[in-house]
C-alpha atoms as a printed R data frame, in Angstrom:
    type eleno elety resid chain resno      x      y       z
1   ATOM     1    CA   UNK     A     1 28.989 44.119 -53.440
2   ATOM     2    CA   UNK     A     2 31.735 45.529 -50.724
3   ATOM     3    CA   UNK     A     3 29.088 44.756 -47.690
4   ATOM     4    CA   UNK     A     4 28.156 41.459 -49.055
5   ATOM     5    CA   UNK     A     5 32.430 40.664 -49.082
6   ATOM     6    CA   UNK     A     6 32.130 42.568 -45.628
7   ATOM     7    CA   UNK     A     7 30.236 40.013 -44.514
8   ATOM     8    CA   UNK     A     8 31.346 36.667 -45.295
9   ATOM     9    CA   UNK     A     9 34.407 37.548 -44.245
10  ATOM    10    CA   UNK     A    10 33.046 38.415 -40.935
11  ATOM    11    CA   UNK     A    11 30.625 35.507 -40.939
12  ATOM    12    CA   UNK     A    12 34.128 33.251 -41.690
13  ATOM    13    CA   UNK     A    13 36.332 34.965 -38.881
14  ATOM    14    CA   UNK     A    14 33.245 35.360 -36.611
15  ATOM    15    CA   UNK     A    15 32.666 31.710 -36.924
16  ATOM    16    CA   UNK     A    16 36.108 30.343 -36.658
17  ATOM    17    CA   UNK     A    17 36.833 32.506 -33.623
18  ATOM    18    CA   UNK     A    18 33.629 31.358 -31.954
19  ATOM    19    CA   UNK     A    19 34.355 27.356 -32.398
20  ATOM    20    CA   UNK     A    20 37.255 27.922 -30.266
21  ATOM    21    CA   UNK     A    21 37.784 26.811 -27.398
22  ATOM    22    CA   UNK     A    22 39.587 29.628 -24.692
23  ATOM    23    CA   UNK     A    23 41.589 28.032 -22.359
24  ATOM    24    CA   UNK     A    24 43.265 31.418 -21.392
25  ATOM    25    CA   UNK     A    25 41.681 31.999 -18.063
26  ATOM    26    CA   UNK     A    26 39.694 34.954 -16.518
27  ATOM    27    CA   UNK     A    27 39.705 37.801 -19.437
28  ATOM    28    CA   UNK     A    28 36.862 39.755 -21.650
29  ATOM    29    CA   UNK     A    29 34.189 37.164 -21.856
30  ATOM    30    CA   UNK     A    30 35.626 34.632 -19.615
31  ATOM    31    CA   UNK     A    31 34.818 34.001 -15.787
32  ATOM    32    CA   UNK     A    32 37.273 33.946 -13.317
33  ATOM    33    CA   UNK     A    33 38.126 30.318 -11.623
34  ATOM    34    CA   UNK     A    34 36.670 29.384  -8.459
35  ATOM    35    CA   UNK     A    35 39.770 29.466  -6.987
36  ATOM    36    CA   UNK     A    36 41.256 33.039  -8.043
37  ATOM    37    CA   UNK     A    37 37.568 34.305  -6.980
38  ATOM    38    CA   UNK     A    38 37.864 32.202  -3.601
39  ATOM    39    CA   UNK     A    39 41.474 33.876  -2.812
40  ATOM    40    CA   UNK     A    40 40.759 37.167  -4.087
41  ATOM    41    CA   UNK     A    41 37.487 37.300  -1.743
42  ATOM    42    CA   UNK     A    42 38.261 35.387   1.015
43  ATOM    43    CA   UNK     A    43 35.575 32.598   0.068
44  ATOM    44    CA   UNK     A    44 34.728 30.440   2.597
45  ATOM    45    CA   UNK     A    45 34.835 26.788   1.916
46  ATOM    46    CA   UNK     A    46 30.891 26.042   1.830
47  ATOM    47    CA   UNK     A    47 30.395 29.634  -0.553
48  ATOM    48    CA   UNK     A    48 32.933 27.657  -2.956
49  ATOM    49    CA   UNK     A    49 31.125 24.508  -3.012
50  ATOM    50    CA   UNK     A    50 28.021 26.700  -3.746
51  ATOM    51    CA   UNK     A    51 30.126 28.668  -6.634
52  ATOM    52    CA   UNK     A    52 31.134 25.073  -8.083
53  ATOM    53    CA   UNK     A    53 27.749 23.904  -8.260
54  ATOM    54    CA   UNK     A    54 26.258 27.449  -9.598
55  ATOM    55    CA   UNK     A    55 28.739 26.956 -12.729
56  ATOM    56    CA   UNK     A    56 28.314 23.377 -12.574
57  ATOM    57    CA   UNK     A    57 24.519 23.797 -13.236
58  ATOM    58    CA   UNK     A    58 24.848 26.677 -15.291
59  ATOM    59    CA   UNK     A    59 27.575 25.441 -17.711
60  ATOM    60    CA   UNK     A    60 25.754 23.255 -19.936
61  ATOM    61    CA   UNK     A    61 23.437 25.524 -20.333
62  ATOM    62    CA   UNK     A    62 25.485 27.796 -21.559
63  ATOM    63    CA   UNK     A    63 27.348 24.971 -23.561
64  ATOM    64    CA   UNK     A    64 24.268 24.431 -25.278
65  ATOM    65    CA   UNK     A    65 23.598 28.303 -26.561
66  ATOM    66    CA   UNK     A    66 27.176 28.265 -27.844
67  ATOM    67    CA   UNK     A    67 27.332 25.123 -29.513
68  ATOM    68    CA   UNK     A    68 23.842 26.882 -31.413
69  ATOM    69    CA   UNK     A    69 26.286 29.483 -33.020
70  ATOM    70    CA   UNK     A    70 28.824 27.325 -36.003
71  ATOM    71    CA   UNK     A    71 25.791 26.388 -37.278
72  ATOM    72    CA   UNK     A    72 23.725 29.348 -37.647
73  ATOM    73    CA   UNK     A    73 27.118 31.155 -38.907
74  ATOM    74    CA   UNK     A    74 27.723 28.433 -41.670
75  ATOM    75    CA   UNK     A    75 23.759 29.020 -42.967
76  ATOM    76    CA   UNK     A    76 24.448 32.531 -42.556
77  ATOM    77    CA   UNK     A    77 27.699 31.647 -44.982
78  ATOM    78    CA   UNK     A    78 25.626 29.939 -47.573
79  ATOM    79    CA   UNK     A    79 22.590 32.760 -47.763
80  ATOM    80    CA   UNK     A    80 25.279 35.349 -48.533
81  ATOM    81    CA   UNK     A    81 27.864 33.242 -51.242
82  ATOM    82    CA   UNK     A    82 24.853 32.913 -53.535
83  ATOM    83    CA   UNK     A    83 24.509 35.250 -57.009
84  ATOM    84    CA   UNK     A    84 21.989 37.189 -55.473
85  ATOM    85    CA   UNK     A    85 22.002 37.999 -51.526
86  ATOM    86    CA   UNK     A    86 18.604 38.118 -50.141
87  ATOM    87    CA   UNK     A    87 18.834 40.713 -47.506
88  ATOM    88    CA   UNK     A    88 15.985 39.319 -46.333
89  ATOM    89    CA   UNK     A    89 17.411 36.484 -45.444
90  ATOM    90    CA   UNK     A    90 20.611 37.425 -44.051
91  ATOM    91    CA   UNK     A    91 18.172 39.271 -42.018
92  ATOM    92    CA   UNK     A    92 16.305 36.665 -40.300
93  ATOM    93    CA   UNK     A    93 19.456 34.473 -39.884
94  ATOM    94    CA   UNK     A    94 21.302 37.642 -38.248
95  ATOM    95    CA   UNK     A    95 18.368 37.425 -35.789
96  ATOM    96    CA   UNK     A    96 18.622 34.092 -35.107
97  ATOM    97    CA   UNK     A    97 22.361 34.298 -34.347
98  ATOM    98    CA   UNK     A    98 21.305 37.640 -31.968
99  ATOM    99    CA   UNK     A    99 18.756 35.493 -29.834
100 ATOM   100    CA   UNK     A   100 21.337 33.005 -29.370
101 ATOM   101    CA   UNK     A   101 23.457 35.699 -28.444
102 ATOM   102    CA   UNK     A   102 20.895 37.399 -26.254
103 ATOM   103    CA   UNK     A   103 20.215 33.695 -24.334
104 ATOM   104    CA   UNK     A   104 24.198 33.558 -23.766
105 ATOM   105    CA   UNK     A   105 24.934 37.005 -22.134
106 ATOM   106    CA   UNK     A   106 21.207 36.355 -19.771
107 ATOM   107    CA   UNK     A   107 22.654 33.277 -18.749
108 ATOM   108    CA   UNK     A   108 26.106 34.770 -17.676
109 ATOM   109    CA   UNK     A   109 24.150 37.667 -15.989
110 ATOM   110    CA   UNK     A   110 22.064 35.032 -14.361
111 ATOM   111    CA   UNK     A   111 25.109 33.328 -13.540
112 ATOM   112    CA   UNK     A   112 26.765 36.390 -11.874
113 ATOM   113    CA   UNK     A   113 23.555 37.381 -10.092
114 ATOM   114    CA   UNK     A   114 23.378 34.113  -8.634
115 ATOM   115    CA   UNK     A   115 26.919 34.070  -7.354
116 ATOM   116    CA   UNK     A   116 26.934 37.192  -5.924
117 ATOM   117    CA   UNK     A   117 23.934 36.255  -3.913
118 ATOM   118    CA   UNK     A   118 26.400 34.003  -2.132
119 ATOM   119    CA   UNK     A   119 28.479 36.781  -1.364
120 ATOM   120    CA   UNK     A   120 28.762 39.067   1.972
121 ATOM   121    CA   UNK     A   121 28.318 42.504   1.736
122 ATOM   122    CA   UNK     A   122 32.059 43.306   1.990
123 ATOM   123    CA   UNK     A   123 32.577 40.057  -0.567
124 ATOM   124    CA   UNK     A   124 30.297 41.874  -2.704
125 ATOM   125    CA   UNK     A   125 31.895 45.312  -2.377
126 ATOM   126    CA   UNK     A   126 35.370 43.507  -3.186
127 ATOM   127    CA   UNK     A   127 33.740 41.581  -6.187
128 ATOM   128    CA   UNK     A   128 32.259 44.278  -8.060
129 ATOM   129    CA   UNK     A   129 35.695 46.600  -7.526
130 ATOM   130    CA   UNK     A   130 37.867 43.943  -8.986
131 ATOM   131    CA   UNK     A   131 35.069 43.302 -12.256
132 ATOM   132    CA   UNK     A   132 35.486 47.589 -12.412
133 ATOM   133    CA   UNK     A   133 39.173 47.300 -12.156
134 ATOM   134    CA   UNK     A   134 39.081 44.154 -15.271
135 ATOM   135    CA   UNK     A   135 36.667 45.814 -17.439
136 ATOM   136    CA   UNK     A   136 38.901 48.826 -17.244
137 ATOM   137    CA   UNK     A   137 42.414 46.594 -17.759
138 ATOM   138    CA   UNK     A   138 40.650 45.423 -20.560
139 ATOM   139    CA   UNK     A   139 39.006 48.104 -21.753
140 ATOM   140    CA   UNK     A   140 40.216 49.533 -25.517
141 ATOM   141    CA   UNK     A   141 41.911 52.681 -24.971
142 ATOM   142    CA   UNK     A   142 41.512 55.374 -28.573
143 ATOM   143    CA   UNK     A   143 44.756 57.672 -26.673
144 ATOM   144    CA   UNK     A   144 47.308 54.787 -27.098
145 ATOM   145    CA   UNK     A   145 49.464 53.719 -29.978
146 ATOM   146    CA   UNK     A   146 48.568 50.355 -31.784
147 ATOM   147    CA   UNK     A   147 50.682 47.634 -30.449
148 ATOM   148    CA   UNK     A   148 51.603 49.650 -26.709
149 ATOM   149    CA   UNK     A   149 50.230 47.659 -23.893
């Protein structure tokens, strides 16, 4: 019974996390604004209006996958707080929230492949060094203290 608990906790925190909205900015699983991407690379205005209309296009889309995921968590929710947990079950539903989950992340590397398309080689050069220098910022680190920046 301690993996079944496991989970619906995780399928409650999971879910509640994911129905949020994240207004914080540019950060692990959040694009940078057109405008800290147009200052940091030197966009010109016309590659901006084409990076507006790539997440224009591309943000509904996106919208839609994500909207797919409180409801497939709250199924997931009732298959497990029955008597008896059908594995089987949780199963299947743990796939359906992984396709969902598959279709996001191909849709942001669409999204990314597209925009750097856009880019000049330098631009590009630039680009991928400052996504390097985020993942690393954000990056856990196992040789630091909890709670030291």
């Amino acid at each position: 019974m301690p993996i079944v608990r496991f989970l619906i906790i995780f399928c409650l925190c999971s879910g509640a996390i994911l129905a949020q909205p994240d207004r914080r900015g540019p950060g692990p699983g959040r694009p940078p604004s057109i405008e800290m991407l147009a200052r940091d690379l030197d966009l010109s205005r016309e590659q901006q209006e084409k990076a507006r209309a790539l997440r224009a296009r591309n943000q509904p889309l996106l919208r839609a996958q994500l909207d797919k995921l409180p409801g497939l968590h709250d199924e997931l929710r009732k298959i497990l707080e029955v008597e008896k947990v059908d594995l089987g079950r949780v199963r299947a539903q743990l796939r359906k929230i992984d396709d969902v989950l598959i279709e996001v992340r191909i849709l942001e590397i669409s999204d990314r492949l597209e925009f750097e398309a856009i880019l000049s080689k330098e631009q590009l050069a630039k680009f991928r060094e400052l996504g390097r220098k985020h993942r690393e910022r954000n990056r856990p680190r196992m040789d630091r203290p909890e709670g030291e920046p």
